[in-house]
C-alpha positions in Angstrom: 33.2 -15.5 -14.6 32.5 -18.7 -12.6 36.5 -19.9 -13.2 37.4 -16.3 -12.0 35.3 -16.5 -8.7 36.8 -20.1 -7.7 40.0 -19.1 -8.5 39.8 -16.0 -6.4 38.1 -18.1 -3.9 41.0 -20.4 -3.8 43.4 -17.8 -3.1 41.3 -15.8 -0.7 42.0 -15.7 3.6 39.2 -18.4 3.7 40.5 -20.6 1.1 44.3 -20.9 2.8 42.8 -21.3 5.8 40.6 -24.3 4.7 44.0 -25.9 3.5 46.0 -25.1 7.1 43.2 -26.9 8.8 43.2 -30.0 5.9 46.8 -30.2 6.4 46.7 -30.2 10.3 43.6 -32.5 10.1 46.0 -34.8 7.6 48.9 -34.6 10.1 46.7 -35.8 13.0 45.5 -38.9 10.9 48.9 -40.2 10.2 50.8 -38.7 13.2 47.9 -38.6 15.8 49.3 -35.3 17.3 47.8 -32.1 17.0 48.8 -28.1 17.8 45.7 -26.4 18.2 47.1 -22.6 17.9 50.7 -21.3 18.1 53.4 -23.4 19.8 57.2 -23.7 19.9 59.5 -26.8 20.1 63.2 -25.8 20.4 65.9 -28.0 20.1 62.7 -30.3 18.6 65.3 -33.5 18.0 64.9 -33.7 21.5 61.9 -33.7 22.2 59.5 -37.1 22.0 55.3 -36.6 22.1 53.6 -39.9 22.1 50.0 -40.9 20.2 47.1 -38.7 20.4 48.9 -35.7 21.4 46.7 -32.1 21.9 48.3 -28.7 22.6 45.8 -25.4 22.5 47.7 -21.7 22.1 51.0 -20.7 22.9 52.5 -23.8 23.2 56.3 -23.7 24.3 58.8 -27.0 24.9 62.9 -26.3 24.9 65.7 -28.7 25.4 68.5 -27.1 26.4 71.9 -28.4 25.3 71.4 -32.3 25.6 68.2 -31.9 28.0 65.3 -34.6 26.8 61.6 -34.0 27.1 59.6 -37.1 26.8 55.6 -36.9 26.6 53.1 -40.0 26.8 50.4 -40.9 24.5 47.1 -38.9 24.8 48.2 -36.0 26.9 46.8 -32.8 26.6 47.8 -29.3 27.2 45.6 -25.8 27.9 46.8 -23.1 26.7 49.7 -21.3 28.2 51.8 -24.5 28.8 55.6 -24.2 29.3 58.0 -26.8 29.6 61.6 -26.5 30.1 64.6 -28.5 30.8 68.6 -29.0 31.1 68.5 -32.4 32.0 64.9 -34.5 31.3 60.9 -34.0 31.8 59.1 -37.3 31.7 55.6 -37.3 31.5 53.4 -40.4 31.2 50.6 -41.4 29.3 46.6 -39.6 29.6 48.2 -36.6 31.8 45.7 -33.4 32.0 47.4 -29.8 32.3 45.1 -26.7 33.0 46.5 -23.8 31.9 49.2 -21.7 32.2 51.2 -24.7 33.8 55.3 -24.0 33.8 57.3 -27.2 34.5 61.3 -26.4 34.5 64.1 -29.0 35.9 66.0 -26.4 36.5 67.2 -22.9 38.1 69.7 -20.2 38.2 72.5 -19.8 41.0 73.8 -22.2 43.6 73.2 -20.2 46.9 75.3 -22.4 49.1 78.6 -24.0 49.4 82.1 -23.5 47.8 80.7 -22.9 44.1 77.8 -20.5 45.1 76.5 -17.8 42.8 76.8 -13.4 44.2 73.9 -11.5 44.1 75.7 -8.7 42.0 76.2 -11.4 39.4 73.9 -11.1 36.5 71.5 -14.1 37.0 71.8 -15.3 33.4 75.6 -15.9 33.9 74.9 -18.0 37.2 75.2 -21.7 37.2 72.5 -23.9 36.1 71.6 -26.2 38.4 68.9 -29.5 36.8 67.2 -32.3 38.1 64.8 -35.1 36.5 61.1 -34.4 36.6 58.8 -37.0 36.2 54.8 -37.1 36.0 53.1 -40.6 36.1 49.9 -41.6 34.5 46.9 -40.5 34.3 47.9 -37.1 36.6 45.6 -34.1 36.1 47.4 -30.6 36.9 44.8 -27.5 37.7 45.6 -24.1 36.1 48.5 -22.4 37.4 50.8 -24.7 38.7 54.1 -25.0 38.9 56.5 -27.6 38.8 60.0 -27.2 39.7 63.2 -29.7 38.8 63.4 -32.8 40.9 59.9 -32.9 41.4 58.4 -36.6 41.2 54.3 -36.7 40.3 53.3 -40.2 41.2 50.7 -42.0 39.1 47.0 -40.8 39.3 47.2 -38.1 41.6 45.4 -34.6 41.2 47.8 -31.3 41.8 45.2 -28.3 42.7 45.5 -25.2 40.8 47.7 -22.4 42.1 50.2 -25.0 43.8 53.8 -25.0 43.2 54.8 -29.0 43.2 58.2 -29.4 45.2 59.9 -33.1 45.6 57.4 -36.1 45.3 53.9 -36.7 45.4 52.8 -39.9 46.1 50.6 -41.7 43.5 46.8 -41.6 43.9 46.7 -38.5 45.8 45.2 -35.3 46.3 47.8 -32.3 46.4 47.4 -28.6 46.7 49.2 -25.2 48.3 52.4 -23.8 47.9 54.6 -26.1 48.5 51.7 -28.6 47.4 51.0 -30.7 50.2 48.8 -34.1 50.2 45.6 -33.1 51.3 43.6 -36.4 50.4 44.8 -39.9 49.5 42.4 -42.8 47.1 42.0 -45.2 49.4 41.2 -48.0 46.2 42.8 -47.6 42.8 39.5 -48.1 41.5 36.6 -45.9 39.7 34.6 -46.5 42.7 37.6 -43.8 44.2 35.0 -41.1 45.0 32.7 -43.2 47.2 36.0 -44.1 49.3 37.7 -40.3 50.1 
């Protein structure tokens, strides 16, 4: 009766889920990243996660055609996170994302100029037009932002939730709004920062 009762233990809901979670556990030992909840990487060959790696629910990363994404050592992403690109994403090392953050290099339709898209063309059939993001270290992103292609997030900086990021940010500062606009600057690149804004 005993040998019955493991067995059926083994196979029960509890029992596979104690062996996803070894095998996710055994994954982050070797591979130091870890998908905490569902998550999608299409086109994966091209995309490259770094060391110590941490993604919560609904997870999504797509490289389109030959588009690269590259993501540093120790990031983490909330839930909701979507990244996607035609041409490359680079984010650095230690980079926070709130959730529901959208980070695309690229849209749909050229609205100016000999080659332009119509409006009564269907949208999905309009040119694609991509441009390098890139994140630096140490950048924390609030919930809900959004960062559209050629945007450039300099190194320890702080985008405010609800912002759209559009062109550069300079490094070590504070941005919010829609178009996300420097607000507040580090004076020192030091962790005595907060006794210096």
């Amino acid at each position: 009766m005993k040998k019955l009762f493991k067995l059926l233990n083994y196979y029960s809901i509890d029992g596979i889920l104690e062996f996803i979670k070894s095998f996710l556990n055994f994954r982050y030992i070797f591979f130091k990243q870890r998908f905490m909840g569902k998550y999608t990487l299409r086109n994966k060959q091209n995309i490259f996660i770094g060391k110590k790696f941490k993604a919560y629910n609904n997870f999504f990363a797509e490289a389109h055609n030959e588009g690269k994404i590259y993501i540093g050592d120790e990031c983490v992403f909330n839930r909701n996170a979507y990244l996607t690109a035609f041409d490359e994403i680079k984010i650095g090392n230690n980079v926070l994302f709130g959730p529901n953050v959208f980070i695309g290099d690229h849209d749909h339709g050229i609205y100016g100029g000999k080659n332009h898209s119509f409006p009564d063309q269907p949208p999905v059939e309009r040119l694609i037009r991509p441009k390098k993001i890139q994140i630096g270290d140490n950048v924390w992103i609030g919930n809900n932002v959004t960062i559209t292609k050629g945007s450039v997030i300099g190194k320890g900086s702080v985008i405010g939730a609800n912002s759209v990021v559009v062109g550069a940010i300079q490094p070590f500062s504070i941005a919010v709004g829609i178009p996300a606009k420097i607000k507040k600057k580090f004076e020192k690149k030091t962790r005595n920062w907060e006794k210096k804004l």
